[in-house]
C-alpha atoms as an extended CHARMM CRD file, in Angstrom:
* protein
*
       212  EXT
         1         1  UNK       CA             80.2700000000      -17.5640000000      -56.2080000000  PROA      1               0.0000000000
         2         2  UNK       CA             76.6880000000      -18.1780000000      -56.4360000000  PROA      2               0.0000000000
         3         3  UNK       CA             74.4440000000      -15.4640000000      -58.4870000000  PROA      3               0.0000000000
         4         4  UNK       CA             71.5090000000      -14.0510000000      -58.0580000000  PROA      4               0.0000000000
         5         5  UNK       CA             68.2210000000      -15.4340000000      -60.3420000000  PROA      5               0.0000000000
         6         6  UNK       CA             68.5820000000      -15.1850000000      -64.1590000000  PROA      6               0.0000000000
         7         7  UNK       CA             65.6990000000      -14.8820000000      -66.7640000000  PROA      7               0.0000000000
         8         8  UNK       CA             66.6500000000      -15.5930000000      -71.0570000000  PROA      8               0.0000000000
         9         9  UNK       CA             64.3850000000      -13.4150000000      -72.7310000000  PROA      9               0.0000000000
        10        10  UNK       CA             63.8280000000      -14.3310000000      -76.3920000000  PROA      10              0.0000000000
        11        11  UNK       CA             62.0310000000      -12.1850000000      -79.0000000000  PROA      11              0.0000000000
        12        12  UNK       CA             59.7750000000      -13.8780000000      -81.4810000000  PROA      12              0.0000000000
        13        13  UNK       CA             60.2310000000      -13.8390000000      -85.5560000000  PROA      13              0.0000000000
        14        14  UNK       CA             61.3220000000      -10.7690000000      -87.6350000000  PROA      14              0.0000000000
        15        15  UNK       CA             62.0110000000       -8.6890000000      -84.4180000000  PROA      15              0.0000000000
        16        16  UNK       CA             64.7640000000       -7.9400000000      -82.3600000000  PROA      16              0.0000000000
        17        17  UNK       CA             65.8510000000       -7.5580000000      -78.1650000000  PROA      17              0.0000000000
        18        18  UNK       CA             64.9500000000       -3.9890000000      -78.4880000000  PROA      18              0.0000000000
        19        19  UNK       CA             61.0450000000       -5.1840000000      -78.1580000000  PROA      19              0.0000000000
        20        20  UNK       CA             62.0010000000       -7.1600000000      -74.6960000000  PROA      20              0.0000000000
        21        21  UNK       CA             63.3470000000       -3.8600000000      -72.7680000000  PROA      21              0.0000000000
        22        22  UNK       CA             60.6090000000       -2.8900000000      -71.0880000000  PROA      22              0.0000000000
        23        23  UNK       CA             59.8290000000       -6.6400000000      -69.5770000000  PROA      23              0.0000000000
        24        24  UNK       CA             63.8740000000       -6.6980000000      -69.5270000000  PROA      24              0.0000000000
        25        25  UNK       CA             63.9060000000       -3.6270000000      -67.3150000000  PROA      25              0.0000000000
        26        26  UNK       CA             60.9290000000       -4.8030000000      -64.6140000000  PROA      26              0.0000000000
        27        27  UNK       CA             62.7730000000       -7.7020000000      -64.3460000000  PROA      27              0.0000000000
        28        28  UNK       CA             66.1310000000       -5.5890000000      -62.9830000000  PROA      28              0.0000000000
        29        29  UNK       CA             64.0980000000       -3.3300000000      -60.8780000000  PROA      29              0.0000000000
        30        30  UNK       CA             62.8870000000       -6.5980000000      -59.6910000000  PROA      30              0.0000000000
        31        31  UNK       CA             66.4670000000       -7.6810000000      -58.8250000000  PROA      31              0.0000000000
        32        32  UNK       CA             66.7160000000      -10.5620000000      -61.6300000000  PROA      32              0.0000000000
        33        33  UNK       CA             69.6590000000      -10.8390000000      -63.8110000000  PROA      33              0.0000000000
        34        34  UNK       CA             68.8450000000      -11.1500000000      -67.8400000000  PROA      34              0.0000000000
        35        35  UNK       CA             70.5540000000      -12.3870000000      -70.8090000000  PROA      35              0.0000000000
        36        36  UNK       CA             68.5180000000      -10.6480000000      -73.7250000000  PROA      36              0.0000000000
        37        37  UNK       CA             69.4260000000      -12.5010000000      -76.6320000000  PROA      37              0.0000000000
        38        38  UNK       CA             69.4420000000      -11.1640000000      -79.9290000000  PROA      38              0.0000000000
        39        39  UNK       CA             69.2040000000      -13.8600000000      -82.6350000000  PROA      39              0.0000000000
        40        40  UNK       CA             68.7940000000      -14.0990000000      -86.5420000000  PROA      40              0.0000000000
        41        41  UNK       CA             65.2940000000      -15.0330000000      -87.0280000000  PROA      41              0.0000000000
        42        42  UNK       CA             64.6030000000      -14.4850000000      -90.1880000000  PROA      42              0.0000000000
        43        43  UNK       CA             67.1540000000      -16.6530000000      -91.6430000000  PROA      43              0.0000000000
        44        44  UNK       CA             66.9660000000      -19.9510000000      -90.4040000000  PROA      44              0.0000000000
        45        45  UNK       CA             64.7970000000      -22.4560000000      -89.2000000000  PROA      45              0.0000000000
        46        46  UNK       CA             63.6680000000      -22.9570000000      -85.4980000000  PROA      46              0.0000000000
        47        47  UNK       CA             65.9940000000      -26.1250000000      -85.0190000000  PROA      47              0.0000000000
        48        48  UNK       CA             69.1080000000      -24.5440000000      -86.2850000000  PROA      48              0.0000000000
        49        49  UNK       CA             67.8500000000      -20.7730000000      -84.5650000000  PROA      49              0.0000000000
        50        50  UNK       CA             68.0470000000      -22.9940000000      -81.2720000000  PROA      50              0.0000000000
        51        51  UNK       CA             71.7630000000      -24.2830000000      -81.9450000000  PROA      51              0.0000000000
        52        52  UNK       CA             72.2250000000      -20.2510000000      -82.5770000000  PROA      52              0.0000000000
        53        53  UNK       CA             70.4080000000      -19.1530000000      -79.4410000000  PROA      53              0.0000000000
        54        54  UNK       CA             72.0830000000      -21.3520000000      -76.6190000000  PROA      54              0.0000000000
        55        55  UNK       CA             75.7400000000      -20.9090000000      -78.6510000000  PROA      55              0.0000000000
        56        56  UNK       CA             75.0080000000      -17.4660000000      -77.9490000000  PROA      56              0.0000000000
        57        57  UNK       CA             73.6090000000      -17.7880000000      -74.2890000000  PROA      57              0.0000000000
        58        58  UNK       CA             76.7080000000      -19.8410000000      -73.2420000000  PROA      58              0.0000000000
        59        59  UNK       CA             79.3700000000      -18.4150000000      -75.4810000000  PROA      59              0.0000000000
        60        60  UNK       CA             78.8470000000      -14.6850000000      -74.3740000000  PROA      60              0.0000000000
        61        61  UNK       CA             77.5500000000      -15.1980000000      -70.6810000000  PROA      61              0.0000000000
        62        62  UNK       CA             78.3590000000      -16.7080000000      -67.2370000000  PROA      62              0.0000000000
        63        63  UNK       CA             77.8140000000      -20.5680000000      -67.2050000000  PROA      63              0.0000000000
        64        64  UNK       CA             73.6730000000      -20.7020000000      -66.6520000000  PROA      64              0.0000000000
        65        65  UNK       CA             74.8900000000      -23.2310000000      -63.4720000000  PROA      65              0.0000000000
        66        66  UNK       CA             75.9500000000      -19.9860000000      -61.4850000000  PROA      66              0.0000000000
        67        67  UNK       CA             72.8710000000      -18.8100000000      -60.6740000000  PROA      67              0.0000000000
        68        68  UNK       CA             70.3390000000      -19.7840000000      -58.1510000000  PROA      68              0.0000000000
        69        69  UNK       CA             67.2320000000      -20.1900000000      -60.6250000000  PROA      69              0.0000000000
        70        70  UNK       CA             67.1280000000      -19.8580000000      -64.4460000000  PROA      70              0.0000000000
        71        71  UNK       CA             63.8100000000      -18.9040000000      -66.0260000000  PROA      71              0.0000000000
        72        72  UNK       CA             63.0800000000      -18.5060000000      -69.4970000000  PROA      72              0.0000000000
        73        73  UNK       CA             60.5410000000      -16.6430000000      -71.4380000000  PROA      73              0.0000000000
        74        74  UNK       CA             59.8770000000      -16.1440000000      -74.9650000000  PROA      74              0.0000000000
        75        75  UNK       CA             57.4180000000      -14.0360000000      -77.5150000000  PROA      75              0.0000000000
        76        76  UNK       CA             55.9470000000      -15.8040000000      -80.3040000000  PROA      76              0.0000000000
        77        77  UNK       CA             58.5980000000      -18.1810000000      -81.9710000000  PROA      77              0.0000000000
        78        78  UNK       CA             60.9630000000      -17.2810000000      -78.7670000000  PROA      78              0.0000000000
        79        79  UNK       CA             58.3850000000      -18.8770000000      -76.8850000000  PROA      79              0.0000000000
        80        80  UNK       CA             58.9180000000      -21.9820000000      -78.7590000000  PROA      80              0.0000000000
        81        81  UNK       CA             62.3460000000      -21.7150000000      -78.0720000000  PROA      81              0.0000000000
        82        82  UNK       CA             62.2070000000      -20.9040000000      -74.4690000000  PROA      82              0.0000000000
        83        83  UNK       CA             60.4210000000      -24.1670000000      -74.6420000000  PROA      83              0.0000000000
        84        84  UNK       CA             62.6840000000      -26.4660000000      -75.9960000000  PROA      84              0.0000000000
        85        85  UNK       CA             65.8000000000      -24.5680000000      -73.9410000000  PROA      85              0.0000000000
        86        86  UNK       CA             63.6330000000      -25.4500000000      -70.4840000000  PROA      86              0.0000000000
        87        87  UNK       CA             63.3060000000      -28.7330000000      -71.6820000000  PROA      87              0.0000000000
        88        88  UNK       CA             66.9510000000      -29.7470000000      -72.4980000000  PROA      88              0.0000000000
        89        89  UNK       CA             67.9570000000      -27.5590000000      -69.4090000000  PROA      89              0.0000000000
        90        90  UNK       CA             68.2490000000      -30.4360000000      -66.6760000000  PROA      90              0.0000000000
        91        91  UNK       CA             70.0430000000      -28.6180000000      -64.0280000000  PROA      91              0.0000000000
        92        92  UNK       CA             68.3680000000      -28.1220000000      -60.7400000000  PROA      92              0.0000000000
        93        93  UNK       CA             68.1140000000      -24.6730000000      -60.8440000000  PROA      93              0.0000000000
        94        94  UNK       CA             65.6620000000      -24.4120000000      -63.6310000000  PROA      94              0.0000000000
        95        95  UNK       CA             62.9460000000      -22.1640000000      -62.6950000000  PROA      95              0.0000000000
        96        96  UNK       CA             60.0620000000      -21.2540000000      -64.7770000000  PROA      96              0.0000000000
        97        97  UNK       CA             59.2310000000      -21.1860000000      -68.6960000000  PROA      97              0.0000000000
        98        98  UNK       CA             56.6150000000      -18.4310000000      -69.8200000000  PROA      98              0.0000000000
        99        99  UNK       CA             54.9920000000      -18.1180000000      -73.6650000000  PROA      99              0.0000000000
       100       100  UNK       CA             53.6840000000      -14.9900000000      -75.1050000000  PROA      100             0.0000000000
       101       101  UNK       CA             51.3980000000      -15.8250000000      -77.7370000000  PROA      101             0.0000000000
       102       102  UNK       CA             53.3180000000      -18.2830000000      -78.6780000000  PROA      102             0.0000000000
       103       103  UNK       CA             51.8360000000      -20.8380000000      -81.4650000000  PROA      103             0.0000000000
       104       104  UNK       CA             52.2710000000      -24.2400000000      -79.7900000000  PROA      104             0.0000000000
       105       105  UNK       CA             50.4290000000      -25.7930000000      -82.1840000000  PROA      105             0.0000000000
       106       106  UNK       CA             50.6920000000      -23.8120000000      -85.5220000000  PROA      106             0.0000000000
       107       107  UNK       CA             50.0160000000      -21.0390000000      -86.3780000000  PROA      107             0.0000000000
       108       108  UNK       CA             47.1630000000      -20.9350000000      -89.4800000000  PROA      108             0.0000000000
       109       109  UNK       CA             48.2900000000      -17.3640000000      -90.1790000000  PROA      109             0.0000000000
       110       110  UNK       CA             51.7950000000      -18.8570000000      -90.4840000000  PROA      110             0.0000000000
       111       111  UNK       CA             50.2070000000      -20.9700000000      -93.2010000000  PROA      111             0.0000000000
       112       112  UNK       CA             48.7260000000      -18.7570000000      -95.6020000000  PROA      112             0.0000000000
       113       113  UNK       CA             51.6210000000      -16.4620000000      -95.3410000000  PROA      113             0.0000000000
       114       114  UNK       CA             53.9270000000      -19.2450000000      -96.3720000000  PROA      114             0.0000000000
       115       115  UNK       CA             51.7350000000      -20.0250000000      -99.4520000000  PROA      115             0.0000000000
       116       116  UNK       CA             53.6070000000      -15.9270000000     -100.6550000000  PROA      116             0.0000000000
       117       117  UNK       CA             57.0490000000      -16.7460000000     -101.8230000000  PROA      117             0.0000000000
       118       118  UNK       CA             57.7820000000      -13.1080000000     -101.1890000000  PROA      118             0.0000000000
       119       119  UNK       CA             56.7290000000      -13.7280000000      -97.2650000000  PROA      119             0.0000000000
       120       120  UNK       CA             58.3920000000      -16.5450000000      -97.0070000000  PROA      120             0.0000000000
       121       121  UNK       CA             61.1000000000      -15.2430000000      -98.4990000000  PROA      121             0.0000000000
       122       122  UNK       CA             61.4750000000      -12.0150000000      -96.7480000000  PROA      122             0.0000000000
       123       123  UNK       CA             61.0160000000      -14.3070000000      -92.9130000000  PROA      123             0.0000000000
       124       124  UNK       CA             62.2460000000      -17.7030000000      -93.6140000000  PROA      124             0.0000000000
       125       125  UNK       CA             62.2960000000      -20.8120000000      -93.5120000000  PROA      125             0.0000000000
       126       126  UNK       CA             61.5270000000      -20.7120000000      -89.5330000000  PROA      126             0.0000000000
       127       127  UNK       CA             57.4160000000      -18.7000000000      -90.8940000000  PROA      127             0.0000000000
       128       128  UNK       CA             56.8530000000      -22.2890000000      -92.1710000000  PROA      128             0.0000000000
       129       129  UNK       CA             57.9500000000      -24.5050000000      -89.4310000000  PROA      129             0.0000000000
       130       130  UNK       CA             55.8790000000      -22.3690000000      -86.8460000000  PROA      130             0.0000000000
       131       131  UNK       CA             52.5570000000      -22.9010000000      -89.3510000000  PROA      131             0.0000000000
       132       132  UNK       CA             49.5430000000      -25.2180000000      -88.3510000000  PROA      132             0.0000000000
       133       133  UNK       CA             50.9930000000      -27.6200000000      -91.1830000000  PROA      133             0.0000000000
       134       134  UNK       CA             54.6810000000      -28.1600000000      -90.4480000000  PROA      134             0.0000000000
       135       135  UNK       CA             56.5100000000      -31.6600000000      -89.1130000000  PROA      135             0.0000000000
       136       136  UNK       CA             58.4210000000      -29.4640000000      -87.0460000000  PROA      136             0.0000000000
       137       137  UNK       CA             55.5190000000      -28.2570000000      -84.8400000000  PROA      137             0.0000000000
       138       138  UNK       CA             54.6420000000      -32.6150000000      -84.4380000000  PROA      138             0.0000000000
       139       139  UNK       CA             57.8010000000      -32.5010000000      -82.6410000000  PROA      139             0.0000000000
       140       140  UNK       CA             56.5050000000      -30.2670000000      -79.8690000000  PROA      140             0.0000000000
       141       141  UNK       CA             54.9840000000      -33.1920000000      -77.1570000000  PROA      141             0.0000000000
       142       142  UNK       CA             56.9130000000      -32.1430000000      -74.0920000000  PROA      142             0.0000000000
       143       143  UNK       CA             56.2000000000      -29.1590000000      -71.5740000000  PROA      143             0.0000000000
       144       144  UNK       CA             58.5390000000      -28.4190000000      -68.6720000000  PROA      144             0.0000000000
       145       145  UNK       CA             57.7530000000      -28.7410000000      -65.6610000000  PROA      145             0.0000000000
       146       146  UNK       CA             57.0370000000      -24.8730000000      -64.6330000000  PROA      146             0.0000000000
       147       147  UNK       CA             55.2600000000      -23.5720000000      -67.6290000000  PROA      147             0.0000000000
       148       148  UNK       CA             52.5480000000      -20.7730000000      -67.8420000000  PROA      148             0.0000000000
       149       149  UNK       CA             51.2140000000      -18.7410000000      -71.0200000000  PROA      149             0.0000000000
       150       150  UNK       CA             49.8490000000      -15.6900000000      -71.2550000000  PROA      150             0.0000000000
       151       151  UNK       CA             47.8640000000      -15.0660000000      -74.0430000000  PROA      151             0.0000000000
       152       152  UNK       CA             46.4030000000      -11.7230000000      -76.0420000000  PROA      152             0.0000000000
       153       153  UNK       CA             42.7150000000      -11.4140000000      -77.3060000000  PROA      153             0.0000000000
       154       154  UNK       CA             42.1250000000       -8.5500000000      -78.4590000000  PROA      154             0.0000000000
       155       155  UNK       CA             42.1490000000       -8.5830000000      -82.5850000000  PROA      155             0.0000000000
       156       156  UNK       CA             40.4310000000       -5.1980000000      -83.1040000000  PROA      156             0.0000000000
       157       157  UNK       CA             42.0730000000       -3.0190000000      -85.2710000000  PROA      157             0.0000000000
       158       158  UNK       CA             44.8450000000       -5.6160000000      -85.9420000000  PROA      158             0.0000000000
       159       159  UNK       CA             45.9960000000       -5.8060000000      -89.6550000000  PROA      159             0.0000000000
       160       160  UNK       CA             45.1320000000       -9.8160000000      -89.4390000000  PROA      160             0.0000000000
       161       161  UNK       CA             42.8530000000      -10.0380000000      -86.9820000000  PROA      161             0.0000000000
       162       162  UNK       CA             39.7210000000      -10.3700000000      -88.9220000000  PROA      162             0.0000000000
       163       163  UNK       CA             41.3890000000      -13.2560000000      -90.9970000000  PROA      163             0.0000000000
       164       164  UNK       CA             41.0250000000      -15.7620000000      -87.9870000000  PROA      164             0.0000000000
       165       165  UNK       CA             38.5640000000      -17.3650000000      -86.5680000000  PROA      165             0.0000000000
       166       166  UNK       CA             37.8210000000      -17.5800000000      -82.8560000000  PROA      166             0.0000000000
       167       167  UNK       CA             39.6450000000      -15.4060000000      -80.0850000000  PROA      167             0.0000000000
       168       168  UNK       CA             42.7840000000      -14.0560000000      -81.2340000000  PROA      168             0.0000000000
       169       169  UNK       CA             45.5020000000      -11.5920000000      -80.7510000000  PROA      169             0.0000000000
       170       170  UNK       CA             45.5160000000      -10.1500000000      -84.0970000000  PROA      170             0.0000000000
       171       171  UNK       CA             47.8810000000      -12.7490000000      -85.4090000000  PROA      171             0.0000000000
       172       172  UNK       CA             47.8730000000      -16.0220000000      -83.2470000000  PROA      172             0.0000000000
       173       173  UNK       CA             44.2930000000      -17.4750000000      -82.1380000000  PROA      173             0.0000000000
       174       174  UNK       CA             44.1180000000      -18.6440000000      -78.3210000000  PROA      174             0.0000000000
       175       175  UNK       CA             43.2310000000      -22.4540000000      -79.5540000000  PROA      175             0.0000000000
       176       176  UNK       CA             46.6660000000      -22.2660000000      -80.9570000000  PROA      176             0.0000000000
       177       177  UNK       CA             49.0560000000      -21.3260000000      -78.6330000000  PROA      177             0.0000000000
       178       178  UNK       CA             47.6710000000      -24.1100000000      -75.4510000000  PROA      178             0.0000000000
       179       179  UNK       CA             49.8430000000      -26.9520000000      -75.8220000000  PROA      179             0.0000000000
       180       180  UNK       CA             48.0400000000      -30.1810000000      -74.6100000000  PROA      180             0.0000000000
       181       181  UNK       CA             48.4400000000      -31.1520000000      -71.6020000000  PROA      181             0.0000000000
       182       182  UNK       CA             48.5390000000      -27.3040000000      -70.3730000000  PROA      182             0.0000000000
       183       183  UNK       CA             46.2500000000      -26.5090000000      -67.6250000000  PROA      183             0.0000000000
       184       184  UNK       CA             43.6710000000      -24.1500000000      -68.2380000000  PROA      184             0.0000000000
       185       185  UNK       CA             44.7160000000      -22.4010000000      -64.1450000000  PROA      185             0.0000000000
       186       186  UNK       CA             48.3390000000      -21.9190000000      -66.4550000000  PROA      186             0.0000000000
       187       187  UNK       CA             46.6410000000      -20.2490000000      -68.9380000000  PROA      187             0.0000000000
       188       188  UNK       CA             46.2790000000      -16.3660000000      -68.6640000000  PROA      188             0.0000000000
       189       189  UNK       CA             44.6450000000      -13.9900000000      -70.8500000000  PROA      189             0.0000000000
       190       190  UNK       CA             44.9890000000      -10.6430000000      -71.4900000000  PROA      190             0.0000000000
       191       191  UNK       CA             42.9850000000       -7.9200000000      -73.2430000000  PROA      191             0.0000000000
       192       192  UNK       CA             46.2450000000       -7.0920000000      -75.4320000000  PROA      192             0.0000000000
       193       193  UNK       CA             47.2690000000       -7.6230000000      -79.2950000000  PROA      193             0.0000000000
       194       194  UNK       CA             50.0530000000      -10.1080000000      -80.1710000000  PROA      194             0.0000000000
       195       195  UNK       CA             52.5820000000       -6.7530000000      -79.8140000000  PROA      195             0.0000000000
       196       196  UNK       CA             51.2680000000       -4.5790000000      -77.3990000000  PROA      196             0.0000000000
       197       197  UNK       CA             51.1570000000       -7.7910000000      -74.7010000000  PROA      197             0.0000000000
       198       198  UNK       CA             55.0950000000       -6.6540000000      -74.9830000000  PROA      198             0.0000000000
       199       199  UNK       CA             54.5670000000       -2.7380000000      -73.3090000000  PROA      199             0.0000000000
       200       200  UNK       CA             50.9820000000       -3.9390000000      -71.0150000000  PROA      200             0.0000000000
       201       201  UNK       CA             51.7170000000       -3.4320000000      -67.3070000000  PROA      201             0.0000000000
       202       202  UNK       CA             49.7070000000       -6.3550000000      -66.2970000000  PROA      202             0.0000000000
       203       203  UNK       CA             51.4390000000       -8.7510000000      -68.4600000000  PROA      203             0.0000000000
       204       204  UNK       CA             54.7150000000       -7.1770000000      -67.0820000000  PROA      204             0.0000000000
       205       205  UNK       CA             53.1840000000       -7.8220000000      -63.6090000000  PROA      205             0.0000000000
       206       206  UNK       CA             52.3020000000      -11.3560000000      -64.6270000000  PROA      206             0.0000000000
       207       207  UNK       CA             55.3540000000      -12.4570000000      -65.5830000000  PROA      207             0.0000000000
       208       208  UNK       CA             56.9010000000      -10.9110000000      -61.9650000000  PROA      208             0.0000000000
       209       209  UNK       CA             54.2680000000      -12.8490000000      -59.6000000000  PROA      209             0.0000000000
       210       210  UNK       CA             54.9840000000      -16.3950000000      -61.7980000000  PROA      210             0.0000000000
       211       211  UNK       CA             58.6140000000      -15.9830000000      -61.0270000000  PROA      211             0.0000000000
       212       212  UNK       CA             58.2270000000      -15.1130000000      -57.8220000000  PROA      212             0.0000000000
């Protein structure tokens, strides 16, 4: 029997699913099903954390081809992954793909954090392939079909924000998180830091009017 809509939320690098609820629990009041995946982010890099992810997505849900429309949306490194899921996802149901501040094209931040063995140690090999300088980041060329980001600017009073140059959210600047060939009408900005975007009400609201 056919489901109702389904969104895979995926949290970005050193956090966990307990910084999705809020978005997770709009999107039930909102009548969509979600699979909240908790991954291991911190100890592997972003192609193997993908094998991880969709093992887990399939292994411990309902096949993804029972429901009427799959959407996927990811924070930061999720966002990356939400990417590359949407994009390997070729059933007809696939709905839309959303990125919070994710760093489609490196992140510089990522960089000089990687250059601290005890950074890189403590998140992984997956701090350096999301950096401004990594081959994995190359490898991004494709956007799904249905694809939107919202981004944060506000750096004040951010721990990092004053490192960066240009518009940030504290710890990803807006130049690096447009993929080319994004629209600038699927770009949307939001007076919010690269966390707080994760507890805003007008991201939350956002996210419901693209999926709708």
């Amino acid at each position: 029997m056919e489901k109702s809509e389904v969104v895979v939320l995926l949290h970005g690098l050193g956090l966990s699913s307990y910084t999705l609820l809020y978005i997770e629990h709009a999107l039930a009041v909102n009548g969509y099903e979600t699979i909240n995946v908790d991954y291991p982010s911190r100890g592997y890099c972003v192609s193997d954390l993908y094998d991880i992810v969709l093992h887990k997505i399939v292994q411990e849900n309902n096949p993804l081809s029972t429901y009427t429309k799959v959407h996927f949306i990811g924070h930061s490194l999720g966002g990356i992954l939400a990417r590359m899921l949407a994009l390997d996802y070729d059933d007809t149901n696939l709905g839309m793909c959303i990125a919070l501040g994710s760093p489609n094209n490196g992140s510089s931040l990522a960089k000089r954090l990687s250059s601290c063995r005890l950074v890189r140690g403590h998140f992984g090999p997956a701090l350096y392939d999301i950096s401004s300088e990594s081959d994995f980041i190359d490898t991004l060329t494709s956007l799904p079909k249905r694809y939107a980001l919202l981004a944060g600017t506000r750096s004040k009073f951010t721990f990092f924000g004053w490192w960066l140059k240009g518009v940030n959210d504290g710890t990803v600047m807006v130049s690096e998180m447009i993929p080319n060939g994004l629209d600038e009408s699927s770009v949307y900005r939001f007076d919010v830091s690269h966390s707080s975007m994760l507890f805003n009400s007008e991201v939350k609201d956002k996210i419901i009017e693209l999926l709708k």
